[in-house]
C-alpha positions as CSV (number, residue, x, y, z in Angstrom):
1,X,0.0,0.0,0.0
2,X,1.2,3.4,-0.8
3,X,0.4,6.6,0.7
4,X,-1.8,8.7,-1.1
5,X,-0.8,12.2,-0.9
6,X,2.8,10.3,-1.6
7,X,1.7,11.0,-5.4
8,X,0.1,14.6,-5.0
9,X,1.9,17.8,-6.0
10,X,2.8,20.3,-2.9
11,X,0.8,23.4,-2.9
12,X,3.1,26.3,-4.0
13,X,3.3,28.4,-0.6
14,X,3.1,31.7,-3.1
15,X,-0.7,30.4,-3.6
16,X,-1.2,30.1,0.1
17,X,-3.4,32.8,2.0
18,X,-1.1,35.0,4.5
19,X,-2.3,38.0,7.0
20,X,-1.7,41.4,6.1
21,X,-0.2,43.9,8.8
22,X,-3.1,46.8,9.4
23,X,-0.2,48.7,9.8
24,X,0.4,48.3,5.7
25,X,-3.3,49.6,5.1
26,X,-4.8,53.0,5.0
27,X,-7.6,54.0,7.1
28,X,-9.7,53.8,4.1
29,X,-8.9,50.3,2.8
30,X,-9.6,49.1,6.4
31,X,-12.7,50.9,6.7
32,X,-13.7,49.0,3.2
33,X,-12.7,45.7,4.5
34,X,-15.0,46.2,7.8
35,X,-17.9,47.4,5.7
36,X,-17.5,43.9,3.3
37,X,-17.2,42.3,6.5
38,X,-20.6,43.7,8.4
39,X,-22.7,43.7,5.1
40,X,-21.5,39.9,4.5
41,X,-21.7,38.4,7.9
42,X,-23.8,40.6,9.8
43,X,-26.3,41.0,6.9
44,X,-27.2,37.5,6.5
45,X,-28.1,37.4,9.9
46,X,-31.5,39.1,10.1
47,X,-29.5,42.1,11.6
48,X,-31.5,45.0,11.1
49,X,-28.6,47.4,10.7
50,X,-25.7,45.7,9.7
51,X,-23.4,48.3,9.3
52,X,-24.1,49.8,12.9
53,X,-21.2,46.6,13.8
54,X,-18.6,48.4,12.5
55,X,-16.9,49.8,15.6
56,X,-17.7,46.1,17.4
57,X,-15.1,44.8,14.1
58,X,-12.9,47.7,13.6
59,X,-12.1,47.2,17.6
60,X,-11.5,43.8,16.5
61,X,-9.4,44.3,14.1
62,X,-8.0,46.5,16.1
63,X,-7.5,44.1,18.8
64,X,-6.3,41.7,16.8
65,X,-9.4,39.0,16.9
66,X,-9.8,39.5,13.5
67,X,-7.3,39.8,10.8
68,X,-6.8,41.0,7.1
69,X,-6.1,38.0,5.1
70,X,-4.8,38.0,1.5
71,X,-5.6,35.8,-1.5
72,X,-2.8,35.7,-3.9
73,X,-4.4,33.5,-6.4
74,X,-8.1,34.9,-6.3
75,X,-6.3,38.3,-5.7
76,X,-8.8,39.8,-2.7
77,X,-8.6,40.4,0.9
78,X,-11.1,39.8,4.0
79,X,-11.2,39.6,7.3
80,X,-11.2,36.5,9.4
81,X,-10.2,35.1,12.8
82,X,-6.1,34.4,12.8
83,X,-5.3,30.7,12.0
């Protein structure tokens, strides 16, 4: 018996997802990235006012409970919780 992922190509680590410092970002592109973020996750949740979450995720970002991550191959960013 052989091991399967003997035969399977590695993932190239330049495809990979990585965080992005908030320190790299202007207030603006962070502010973007928090609206995405309320509108997508907040918004599908019957909240009323989605966007009035923003300074719950911006002091999360903030904090660092949520992160910017990058996507090299689709080429976007989001936030998330840190792996």
């Amino acid at each position: 018996m052989t091991d399967s992922t003997e035969n399977q190509p590695e993932q190239d680590p330049r495809q990979e997802k990585f965080i992005v410092d908030t320190e790299l970002l202007t207030e603006d592109q962070l502010l973007g990235l928090v609206e995405e973020y309320c509108t997508r996750y907040h918004g599908l949740n019957d909240t009323e006012n989605p966007m009035g979450e923003q300074s719950r995720v911006m002091s999360a970002v903030r904090r660092g409970d949520l992160v910017v991550w990058f996507d090299p191959v689709e080429n976007t960013a989001g936030l998330g919780v840190p792996g």
